[in-house]
Biopython code that builds the backbone (N, CA, C, O; Angstrom):
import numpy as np
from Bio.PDB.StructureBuilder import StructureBuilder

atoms = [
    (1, "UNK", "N", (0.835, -1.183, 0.000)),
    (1, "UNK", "CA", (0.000, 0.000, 0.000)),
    (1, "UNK", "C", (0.877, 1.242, 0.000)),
    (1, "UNK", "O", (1.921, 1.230, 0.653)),
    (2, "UNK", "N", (0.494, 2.367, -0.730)),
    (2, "UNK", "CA", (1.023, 3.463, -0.873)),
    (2, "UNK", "C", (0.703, 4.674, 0.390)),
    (2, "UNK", "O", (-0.343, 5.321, 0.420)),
    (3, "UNK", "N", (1.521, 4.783, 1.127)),
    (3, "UNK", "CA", (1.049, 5.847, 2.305)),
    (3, "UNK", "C", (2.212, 7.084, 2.376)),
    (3, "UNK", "O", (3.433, 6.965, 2.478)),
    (4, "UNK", "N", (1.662, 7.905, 2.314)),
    (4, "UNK", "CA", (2.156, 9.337, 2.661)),
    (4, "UNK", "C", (1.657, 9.954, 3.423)),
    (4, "UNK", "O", (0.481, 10.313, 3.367)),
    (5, "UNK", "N", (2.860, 10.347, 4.761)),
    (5, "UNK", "CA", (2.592, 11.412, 5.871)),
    (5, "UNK", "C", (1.849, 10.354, 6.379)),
    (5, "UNK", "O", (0.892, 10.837, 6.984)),
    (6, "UNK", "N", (1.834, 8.999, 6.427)),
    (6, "UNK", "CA", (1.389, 8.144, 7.817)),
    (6, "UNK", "C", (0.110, 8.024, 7.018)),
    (6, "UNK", "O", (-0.495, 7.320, 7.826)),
    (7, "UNK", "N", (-0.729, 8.192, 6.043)),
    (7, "UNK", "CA", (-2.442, 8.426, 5.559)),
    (7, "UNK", "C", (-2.175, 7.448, 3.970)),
    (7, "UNK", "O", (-1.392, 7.617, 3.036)),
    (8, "UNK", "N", (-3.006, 6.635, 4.185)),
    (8, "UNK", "CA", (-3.278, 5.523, 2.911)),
    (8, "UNK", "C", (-4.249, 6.048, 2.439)),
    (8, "UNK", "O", (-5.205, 6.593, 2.992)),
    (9, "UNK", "N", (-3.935, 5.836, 1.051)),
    (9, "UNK", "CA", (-4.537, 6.385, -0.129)),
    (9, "UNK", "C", (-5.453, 5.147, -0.483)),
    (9, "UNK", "O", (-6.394, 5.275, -1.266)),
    (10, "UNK", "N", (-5.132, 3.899, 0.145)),
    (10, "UNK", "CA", (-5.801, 2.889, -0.910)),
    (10, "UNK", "C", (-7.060, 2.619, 0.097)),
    (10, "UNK", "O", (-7.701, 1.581, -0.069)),
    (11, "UNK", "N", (-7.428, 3.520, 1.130)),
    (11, "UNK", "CA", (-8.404, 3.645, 1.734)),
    (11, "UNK", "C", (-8.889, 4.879, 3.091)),
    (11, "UNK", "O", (-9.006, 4.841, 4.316)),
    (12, "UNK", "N", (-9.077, 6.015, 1.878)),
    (12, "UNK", "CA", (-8.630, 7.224, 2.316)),
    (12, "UNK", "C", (-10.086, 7.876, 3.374)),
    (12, "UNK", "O", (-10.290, 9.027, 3.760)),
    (13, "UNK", "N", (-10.829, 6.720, 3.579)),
    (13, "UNK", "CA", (-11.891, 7.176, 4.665)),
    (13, "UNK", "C", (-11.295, 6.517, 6.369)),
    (13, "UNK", "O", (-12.025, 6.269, 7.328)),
    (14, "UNK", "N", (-10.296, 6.416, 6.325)),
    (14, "UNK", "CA", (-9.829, 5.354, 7.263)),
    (14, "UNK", "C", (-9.045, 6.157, 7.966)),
    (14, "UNK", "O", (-8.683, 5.893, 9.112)),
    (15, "UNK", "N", (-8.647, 7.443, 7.184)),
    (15, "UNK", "CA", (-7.771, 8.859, 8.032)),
    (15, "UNK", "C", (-8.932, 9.489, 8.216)),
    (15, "UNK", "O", (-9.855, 9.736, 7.440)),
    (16, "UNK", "N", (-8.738, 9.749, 9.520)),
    (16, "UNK", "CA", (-9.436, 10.523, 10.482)),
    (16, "UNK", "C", (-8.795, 11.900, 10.534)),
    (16, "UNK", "O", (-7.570, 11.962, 10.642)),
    (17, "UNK", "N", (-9.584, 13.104, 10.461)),
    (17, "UNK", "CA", (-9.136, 14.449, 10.450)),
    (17, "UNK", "C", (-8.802, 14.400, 11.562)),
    (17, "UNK", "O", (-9.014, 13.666, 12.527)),
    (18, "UNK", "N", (-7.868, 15.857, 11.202)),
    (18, "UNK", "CA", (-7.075, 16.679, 12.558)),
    (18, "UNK", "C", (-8.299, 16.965, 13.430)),
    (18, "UNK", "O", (-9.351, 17.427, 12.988)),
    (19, "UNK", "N", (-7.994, 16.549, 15.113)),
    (19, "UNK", "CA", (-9.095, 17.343, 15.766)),
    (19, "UNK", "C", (-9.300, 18.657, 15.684)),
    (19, "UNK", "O", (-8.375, 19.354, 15.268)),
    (20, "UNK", "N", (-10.459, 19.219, 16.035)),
    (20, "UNK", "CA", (-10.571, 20.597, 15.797)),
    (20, "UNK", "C", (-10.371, 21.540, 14.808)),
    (20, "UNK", "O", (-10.303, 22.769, 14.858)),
    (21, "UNK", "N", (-10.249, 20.363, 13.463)),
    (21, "UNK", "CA", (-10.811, 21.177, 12.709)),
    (21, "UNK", "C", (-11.800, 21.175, 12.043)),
    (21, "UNK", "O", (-12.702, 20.425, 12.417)),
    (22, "UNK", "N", (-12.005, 21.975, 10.854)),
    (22, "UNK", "CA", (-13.019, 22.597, 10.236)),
    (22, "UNK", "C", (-13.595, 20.689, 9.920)),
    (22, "UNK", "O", (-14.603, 20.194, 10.425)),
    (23, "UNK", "N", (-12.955, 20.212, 9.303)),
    (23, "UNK", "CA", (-12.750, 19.040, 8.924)),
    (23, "UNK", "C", (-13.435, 17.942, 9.079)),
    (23, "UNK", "O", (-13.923, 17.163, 8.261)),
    (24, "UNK", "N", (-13.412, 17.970, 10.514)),
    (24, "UNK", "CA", (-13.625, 17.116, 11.610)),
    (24, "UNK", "C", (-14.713, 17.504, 12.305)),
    (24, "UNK", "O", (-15.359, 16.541, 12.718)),
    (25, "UNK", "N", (-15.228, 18.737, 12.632)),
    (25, "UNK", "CA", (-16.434, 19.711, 12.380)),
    (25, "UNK", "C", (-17.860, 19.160, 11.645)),
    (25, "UNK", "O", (-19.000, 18.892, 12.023)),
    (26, "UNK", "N", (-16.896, 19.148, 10.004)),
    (26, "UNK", "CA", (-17.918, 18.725, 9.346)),
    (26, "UNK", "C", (-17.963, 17.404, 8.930)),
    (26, "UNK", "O", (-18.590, 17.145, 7.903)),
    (27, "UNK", "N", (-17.471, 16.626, 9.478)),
    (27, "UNK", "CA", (-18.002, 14.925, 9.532)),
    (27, "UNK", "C", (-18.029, 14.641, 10.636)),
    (27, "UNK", "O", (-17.593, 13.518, 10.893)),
    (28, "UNK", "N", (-18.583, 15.568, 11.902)),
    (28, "UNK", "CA", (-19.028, 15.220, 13.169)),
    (28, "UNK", "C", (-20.638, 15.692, 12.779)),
    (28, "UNK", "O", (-21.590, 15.078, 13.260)),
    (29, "UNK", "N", (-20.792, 16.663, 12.003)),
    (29, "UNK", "CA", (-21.691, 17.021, 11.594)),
    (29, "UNK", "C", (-23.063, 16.247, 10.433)),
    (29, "UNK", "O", (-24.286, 16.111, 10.425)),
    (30, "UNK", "N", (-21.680, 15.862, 9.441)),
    (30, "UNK", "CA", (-22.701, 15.020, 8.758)),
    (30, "UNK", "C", (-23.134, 14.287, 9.192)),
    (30, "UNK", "O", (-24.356, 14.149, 9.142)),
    (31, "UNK", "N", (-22.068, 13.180, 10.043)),
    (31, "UNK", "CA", (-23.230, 12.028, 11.001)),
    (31, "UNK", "C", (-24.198, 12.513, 11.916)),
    (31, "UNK", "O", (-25.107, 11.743, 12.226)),
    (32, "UNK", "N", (-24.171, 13.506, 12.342)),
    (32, "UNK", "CA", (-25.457, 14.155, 13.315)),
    (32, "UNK", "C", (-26.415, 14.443, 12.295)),
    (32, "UNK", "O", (-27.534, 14.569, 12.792)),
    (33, "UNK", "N", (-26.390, 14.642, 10.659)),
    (33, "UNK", "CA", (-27.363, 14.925, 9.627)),
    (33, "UNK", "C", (-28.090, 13.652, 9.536)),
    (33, "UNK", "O", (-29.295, 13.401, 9.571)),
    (34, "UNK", "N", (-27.105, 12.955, 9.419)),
    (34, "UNK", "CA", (-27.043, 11.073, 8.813)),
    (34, "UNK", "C", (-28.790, 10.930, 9.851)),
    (34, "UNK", "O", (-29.946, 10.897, 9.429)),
    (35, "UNK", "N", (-28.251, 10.877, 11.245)),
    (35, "UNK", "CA", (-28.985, 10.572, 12.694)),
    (35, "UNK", "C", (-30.257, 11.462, 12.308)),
    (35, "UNK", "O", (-31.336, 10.918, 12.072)),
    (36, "UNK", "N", (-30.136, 12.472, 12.266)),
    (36, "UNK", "CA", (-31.416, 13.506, 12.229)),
    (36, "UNK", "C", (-32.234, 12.677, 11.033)),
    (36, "UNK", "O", (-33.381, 12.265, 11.202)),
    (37, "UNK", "N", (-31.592, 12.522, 9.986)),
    (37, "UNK", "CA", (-32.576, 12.019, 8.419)),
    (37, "UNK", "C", (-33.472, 10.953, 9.124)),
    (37, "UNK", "O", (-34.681, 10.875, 8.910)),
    (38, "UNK", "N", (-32.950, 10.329, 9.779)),
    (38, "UNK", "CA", (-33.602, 9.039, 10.034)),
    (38, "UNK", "C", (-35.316, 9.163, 11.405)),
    (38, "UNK", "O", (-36.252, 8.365, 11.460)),
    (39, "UNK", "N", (-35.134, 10.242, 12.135)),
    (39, "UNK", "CA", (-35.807, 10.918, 12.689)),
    (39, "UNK", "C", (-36.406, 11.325, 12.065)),
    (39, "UNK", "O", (-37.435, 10.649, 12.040)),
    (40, "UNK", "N", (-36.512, 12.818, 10.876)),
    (40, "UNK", "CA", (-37.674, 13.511, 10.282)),
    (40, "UNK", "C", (-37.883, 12.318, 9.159)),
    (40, "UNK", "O", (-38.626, 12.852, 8.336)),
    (41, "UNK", "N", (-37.729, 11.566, 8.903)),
    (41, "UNK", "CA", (-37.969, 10.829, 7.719)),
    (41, "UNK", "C", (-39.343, 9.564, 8.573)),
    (41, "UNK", "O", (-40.403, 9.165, 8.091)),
    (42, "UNK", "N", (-38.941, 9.369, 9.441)),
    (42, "UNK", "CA", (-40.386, 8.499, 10.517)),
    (42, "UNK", "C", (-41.434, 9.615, 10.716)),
    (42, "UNK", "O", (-42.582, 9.181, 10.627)),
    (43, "UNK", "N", (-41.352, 10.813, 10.939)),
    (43, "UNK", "CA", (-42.116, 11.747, 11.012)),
    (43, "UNK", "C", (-43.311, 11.929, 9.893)),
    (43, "UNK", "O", (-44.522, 11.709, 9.867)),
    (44, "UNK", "N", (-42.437, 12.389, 9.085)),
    (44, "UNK", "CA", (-42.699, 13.196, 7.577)),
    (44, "UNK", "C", (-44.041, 11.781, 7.173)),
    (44, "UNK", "O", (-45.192, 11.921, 6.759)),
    (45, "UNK", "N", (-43.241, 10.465, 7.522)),
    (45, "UNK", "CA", (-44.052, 9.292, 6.928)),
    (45, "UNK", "C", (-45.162, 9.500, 7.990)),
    (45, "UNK", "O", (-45.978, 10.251, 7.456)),
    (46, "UNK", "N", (-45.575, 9.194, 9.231)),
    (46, "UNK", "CA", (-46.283, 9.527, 10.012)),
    (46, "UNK", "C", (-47.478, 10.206, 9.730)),
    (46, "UNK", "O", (-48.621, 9.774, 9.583)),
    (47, "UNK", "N", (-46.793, 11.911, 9.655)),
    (47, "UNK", "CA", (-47.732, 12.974, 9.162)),
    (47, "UNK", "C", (-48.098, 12.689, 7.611)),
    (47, "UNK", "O", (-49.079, 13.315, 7.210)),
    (48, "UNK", "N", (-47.404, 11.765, 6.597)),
    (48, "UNK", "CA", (-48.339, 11.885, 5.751)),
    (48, "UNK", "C", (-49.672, 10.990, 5.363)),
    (48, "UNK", "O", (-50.630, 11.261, 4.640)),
    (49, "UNK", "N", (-49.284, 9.584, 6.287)),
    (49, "UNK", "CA", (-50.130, 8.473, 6.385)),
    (49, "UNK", "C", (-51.203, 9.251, 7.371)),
    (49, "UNK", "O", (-52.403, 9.023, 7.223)),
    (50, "UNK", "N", (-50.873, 9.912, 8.092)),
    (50, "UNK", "CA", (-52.453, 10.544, 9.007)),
    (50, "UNK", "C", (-52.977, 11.825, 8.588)),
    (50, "UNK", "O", (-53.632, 12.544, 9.342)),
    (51, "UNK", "N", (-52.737, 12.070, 7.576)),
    (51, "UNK", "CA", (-53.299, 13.296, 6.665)),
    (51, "UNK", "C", (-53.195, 14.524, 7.366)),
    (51, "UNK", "O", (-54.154, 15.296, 7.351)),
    (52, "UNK", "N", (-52.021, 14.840, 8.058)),
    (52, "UNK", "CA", (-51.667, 16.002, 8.518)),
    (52, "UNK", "C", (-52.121, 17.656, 7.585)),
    (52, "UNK", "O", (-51.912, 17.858, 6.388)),
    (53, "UNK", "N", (-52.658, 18.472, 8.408)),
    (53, "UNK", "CA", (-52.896, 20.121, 7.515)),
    (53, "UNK", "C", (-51.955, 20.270, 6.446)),
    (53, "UNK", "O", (-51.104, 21.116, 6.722)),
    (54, "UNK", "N", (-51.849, 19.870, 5.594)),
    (54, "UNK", "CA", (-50.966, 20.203, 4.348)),
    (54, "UNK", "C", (-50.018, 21.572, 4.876)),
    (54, "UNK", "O", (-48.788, 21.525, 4.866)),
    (55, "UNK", "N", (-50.860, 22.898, 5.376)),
    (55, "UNK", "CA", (-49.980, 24.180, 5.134)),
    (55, "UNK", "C", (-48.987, 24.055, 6.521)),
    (55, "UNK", "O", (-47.769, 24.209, 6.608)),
    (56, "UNK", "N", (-49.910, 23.742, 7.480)),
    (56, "UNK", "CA", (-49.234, 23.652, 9.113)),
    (56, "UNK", "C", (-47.673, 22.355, 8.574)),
    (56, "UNK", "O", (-46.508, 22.483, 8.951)),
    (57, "UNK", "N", (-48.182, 21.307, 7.702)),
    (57, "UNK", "CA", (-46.890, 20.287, 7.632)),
    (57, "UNK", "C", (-45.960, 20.495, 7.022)),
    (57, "UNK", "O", (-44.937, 19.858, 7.276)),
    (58, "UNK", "N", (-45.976, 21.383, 6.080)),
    (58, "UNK", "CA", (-45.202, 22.257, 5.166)),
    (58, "UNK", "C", (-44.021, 23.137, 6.362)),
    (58, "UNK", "O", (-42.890, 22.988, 6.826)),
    (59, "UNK", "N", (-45.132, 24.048, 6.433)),
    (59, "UNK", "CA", (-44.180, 24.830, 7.836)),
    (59, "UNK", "C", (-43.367, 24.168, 8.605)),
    (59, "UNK", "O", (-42.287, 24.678, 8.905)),
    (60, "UNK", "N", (-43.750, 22.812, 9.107)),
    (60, "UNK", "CA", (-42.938, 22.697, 10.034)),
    (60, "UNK", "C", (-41.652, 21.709, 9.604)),
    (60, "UNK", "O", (-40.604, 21.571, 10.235)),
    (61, "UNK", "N", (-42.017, 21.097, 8.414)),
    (61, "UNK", "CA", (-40.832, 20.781, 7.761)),
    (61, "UNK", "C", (-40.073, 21.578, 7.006)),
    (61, "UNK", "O", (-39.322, 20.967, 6.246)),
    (62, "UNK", "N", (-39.999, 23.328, 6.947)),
    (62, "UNK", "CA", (-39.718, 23.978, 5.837)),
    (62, "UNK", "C", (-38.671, 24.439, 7.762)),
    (62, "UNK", "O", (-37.441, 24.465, 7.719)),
    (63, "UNK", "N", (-39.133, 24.622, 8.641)),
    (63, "UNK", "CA", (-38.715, 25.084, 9.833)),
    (63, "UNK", "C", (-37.271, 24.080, 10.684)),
    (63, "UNK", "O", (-36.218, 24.357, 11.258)),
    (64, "UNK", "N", (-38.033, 22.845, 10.316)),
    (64, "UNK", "CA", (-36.622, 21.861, 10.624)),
    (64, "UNK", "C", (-35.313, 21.811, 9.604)),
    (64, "UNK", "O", (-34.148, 21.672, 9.975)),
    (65, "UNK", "N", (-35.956, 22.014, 7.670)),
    (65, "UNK", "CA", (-34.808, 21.973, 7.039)),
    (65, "UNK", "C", (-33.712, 23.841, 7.741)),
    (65, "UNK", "O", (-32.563, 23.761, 8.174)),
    (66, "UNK", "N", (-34.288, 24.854, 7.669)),
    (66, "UNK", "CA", (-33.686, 25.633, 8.358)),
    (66, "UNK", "C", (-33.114, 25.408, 9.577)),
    (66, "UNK", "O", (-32.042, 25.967, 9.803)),
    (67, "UNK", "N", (-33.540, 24.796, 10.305)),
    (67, "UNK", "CA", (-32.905, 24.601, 11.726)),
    (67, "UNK", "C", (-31.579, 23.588, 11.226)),
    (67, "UNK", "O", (-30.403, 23.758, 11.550)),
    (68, "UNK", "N", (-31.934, 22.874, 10.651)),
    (68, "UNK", "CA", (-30.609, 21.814, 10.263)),
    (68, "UNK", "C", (-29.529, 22.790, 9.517)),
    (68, "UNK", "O", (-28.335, 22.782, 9.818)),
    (69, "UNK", "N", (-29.967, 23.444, 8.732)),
    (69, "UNK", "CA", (-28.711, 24.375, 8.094)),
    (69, "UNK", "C", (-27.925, 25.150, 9.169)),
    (69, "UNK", "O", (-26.707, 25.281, 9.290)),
    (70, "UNK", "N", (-28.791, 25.561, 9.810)),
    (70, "UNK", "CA", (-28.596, 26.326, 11.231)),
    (70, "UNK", "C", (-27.382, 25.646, 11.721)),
    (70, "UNK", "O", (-26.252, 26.104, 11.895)),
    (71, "UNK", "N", (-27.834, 24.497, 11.900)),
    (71, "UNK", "CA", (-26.740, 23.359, 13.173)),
    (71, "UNK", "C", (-25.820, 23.434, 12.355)),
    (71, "UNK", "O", (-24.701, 23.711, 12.787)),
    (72, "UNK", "N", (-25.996, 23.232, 11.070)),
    (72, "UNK", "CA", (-24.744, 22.830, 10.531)),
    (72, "UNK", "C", (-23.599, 24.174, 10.399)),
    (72, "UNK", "O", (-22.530, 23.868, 10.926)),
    (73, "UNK", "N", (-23.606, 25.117, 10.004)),
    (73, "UNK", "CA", (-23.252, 26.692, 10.073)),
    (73, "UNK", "C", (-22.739, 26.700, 11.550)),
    (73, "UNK", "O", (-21.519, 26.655, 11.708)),
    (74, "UNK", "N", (-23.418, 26.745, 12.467)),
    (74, "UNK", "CA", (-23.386, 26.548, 14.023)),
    (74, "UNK", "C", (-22.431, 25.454, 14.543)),
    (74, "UNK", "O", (-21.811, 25.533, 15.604)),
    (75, "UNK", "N", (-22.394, 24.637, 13.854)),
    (75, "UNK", "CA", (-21.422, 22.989, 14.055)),
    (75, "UNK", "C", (-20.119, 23.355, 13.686)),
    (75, "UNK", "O", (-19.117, 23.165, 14.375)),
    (76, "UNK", "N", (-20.170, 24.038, 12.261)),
    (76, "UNK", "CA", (-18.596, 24.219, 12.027)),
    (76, "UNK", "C", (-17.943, 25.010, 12.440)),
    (76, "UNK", "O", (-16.717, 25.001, 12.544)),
    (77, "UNK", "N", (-18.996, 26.143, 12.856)),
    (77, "UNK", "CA", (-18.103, 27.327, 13.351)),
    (77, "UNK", "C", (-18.112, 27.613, 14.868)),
    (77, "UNK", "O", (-17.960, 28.732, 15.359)),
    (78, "UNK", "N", (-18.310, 26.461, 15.553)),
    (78, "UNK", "CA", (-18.342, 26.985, 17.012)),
    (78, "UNK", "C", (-17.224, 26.695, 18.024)),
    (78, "UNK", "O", (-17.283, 26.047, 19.069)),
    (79, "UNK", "N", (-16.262, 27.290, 17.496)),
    (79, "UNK", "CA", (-14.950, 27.659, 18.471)),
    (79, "UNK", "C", (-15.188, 28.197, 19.660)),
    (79, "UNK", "O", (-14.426, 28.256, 20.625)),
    (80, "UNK", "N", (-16.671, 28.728, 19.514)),
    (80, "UNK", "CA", (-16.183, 29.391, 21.019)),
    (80, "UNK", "C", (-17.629, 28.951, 21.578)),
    (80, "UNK", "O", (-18.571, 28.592, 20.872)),
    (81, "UNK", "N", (-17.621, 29.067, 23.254)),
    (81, "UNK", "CA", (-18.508, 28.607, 23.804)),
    (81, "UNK", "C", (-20.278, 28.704, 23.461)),
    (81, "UNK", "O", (-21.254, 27.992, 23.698)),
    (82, "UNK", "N", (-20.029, 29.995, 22.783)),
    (82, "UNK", "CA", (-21.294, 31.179, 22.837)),
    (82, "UNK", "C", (-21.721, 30.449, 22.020)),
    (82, "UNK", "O", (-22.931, 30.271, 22.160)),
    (83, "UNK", "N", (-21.203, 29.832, 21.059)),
    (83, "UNK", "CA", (-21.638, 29.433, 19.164)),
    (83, "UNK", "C", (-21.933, 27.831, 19.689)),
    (83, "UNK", "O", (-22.852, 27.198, 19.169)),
    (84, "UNK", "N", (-21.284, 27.367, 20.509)),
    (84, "UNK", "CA", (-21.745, 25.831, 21.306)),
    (84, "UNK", "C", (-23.350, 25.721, 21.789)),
    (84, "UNK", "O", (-24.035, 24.706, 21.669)),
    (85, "UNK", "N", (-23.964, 27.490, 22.585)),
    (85, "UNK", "CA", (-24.888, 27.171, 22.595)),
    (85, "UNK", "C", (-25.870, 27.276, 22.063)),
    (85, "UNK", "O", (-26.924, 26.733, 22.396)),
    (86, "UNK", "N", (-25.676, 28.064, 21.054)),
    (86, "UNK", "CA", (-26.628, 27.981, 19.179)),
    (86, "UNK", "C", (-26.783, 26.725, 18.707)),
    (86, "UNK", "O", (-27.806, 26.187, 18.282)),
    (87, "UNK", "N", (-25.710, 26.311, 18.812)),
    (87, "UNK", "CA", (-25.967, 24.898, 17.836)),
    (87, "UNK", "C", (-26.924, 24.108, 18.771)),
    (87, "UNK", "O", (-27.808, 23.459, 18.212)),
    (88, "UNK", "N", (-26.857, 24.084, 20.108)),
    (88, "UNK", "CA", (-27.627, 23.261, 21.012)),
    (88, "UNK", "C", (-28.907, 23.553, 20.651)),
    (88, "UNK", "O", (-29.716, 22.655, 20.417)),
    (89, "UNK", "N", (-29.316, 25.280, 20.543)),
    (89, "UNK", "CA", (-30.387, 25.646, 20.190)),
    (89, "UNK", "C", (-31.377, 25.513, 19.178)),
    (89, "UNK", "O", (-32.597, 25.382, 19.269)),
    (90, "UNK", "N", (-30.671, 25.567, 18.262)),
    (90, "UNK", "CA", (-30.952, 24.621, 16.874)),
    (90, "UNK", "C", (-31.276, 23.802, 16.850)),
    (90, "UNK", "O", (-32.408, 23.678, 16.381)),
    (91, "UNK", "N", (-30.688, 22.809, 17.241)),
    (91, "UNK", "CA", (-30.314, 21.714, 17.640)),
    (91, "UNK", "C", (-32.232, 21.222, 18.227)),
    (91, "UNK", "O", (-33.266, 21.110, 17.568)),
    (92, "UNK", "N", (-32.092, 21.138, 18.952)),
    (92, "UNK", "CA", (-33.422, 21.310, 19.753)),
    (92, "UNK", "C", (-34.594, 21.824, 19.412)),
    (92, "UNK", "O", (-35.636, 21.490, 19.977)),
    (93, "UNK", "N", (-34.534, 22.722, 18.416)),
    (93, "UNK", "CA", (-35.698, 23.370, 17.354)),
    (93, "UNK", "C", (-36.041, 22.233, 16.561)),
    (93, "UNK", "O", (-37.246, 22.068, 16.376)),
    (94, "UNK", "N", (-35.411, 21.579, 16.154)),
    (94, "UNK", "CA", (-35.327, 20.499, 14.817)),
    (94, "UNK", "C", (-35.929, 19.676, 15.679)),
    (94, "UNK", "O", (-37.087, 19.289, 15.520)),
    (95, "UNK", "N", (-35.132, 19.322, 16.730)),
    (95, "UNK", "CA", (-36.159, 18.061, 17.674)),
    (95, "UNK", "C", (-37.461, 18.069, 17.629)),
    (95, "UNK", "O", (-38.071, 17.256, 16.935)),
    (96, "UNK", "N", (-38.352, 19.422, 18.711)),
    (96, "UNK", "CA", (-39.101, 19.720, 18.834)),
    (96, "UNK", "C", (-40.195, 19.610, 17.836)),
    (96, "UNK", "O", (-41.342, 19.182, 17.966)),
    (97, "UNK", "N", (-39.315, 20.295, 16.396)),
    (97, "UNK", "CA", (-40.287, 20.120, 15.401)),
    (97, "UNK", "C", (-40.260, 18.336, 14.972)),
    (97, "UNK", "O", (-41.369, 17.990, 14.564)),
    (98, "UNK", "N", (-39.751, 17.767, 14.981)),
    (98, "UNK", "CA", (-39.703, 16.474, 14.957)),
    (98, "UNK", "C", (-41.030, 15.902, 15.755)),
    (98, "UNK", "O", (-42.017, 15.290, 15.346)),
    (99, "UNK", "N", (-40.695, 16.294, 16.878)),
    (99, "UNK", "CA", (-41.744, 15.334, 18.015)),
    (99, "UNK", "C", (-42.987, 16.144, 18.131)),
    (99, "UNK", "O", (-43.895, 15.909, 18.927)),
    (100, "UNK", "N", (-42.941, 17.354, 17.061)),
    (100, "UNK", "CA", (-44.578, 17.776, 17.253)),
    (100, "UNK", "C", (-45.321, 17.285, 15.920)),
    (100, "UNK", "O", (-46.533, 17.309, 15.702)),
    (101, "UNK", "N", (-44.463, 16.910, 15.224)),
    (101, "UNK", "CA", (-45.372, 16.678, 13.743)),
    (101, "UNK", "C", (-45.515, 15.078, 14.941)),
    (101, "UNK", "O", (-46.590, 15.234, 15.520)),
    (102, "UNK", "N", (-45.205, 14.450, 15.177)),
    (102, "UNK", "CA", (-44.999, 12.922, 15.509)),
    (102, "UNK", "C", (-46.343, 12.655, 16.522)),
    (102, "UNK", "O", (-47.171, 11.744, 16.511)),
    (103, "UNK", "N", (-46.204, 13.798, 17.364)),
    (103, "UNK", "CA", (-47.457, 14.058, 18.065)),
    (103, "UNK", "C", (-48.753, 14.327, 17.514)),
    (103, "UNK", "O", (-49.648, 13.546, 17.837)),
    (104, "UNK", "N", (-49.105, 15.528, 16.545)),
    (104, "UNK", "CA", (-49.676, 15.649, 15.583)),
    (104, "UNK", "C", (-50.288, 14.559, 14.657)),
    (104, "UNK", "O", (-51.467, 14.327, 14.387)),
    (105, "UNK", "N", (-49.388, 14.090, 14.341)),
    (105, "UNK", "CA", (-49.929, 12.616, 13.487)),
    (105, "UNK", "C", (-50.973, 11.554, 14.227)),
    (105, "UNK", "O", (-52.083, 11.164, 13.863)),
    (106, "UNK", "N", (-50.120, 11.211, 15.508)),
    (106, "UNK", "CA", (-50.942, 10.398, 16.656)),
    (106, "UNK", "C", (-52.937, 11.143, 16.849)),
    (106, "UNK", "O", (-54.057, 10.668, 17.035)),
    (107, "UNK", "N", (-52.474, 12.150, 16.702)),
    (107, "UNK", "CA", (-53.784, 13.103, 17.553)),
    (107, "UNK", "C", (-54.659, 13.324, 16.049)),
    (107, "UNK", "O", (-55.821, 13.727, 16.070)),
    (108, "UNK", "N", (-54.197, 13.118, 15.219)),
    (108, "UNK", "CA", (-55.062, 13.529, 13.830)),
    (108, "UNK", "C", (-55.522, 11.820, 13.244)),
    (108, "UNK", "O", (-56.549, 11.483, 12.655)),
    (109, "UNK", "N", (-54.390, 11.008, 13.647)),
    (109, "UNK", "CA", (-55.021, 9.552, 12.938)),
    (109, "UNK", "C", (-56.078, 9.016, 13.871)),
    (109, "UNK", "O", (-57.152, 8.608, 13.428)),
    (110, "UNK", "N", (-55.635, 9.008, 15.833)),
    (110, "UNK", "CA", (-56.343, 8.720, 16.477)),
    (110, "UNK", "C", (-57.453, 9.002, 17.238)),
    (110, "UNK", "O", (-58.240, 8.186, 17.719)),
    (111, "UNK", "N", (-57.484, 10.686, 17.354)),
    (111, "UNK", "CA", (-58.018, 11.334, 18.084)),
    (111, "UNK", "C", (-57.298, 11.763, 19.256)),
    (111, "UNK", "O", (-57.781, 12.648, 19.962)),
    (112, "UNK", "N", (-56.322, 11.291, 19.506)),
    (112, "UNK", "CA", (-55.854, 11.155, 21.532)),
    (112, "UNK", "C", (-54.489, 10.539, 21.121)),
    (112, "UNK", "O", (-53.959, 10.020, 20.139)),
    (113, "UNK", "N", (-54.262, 10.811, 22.158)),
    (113, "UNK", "CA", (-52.715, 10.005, 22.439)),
    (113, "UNK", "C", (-52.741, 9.032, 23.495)),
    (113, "UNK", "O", (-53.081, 9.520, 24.573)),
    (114, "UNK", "N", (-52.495, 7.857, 23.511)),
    (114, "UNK", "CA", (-52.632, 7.184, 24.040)),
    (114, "UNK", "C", (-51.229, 7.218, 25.149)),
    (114, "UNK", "O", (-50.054, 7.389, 24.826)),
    (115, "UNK", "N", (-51.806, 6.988, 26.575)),
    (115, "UNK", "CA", (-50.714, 6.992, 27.363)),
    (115, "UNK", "C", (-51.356, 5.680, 28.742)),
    (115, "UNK", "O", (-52.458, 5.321, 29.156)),
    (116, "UNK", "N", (-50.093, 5.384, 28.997)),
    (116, "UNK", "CA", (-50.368, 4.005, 29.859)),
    (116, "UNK", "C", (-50.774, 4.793, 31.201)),
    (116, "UNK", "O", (-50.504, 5.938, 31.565)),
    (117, "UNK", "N", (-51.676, 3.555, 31.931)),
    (117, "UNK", "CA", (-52.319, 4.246, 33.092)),
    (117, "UNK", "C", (-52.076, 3.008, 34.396)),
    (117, "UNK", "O", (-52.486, 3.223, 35.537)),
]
sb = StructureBuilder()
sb.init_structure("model")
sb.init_model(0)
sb.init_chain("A")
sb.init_seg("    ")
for serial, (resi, resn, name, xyz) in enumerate(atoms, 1):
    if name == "N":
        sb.init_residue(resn, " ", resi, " ")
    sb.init_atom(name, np.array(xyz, "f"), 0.0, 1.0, " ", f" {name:<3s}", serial, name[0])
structure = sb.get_structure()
């Protein structure tokens, strides 16, 4: 195998970026995208099998793709503490909107939400 500076070429996902950087940033990031897809994507299916308000489901998926750009902008650039707690913030917007369409769906297919007693 051909390696330069210690990093193989003949399997170049196998070097791991420098910590702290931009780099490393943004493939700490994409896998937090990777994780999120898999979340609004159970949702999105959810709200569309229970015939969610078309304009209200729009919004709130037009509100999570912004919040995700958010994190991500927020992810790469947060050197400093202040920008750590944006991204959290974000971060947590996207959730929220996650677990209200999810809620939403429950309450529009079933009437109620069912909770153990």
């Amino acid at each position: 195998m051909f390696m330069q500076n210690g990093l193989s070429n003949a399997n170049p996902r196998d070097n791991p970026p420098p910590k702290n950087s931009i780099a490393s940033r943004a493939n700490a990031a994409h896998f937090n995208g990777i994780e999120a897809t898999v979340l609004i994507t159970a949702a999105v299916f959810m709200g569309t099998v229970a015939g969610l308000n078309k304009s209200l489901f729009e919004e709130l998926t037009t509100l999570f793709v912004f919040s995700r750009i958010a994190h991500l902008v927020s992810y790469l650039f947060a050197f400093h503490e202040v920008l750590s707690i944006v991204r959290s913030g974000v971060f947590t917007i996207g959730f929220i909107v996650i677990i209200r369409i999810m809620i939403m769906s429950c309450e529009a297919k079933y009437g109620y939400i069912y909770t153990m007693k």
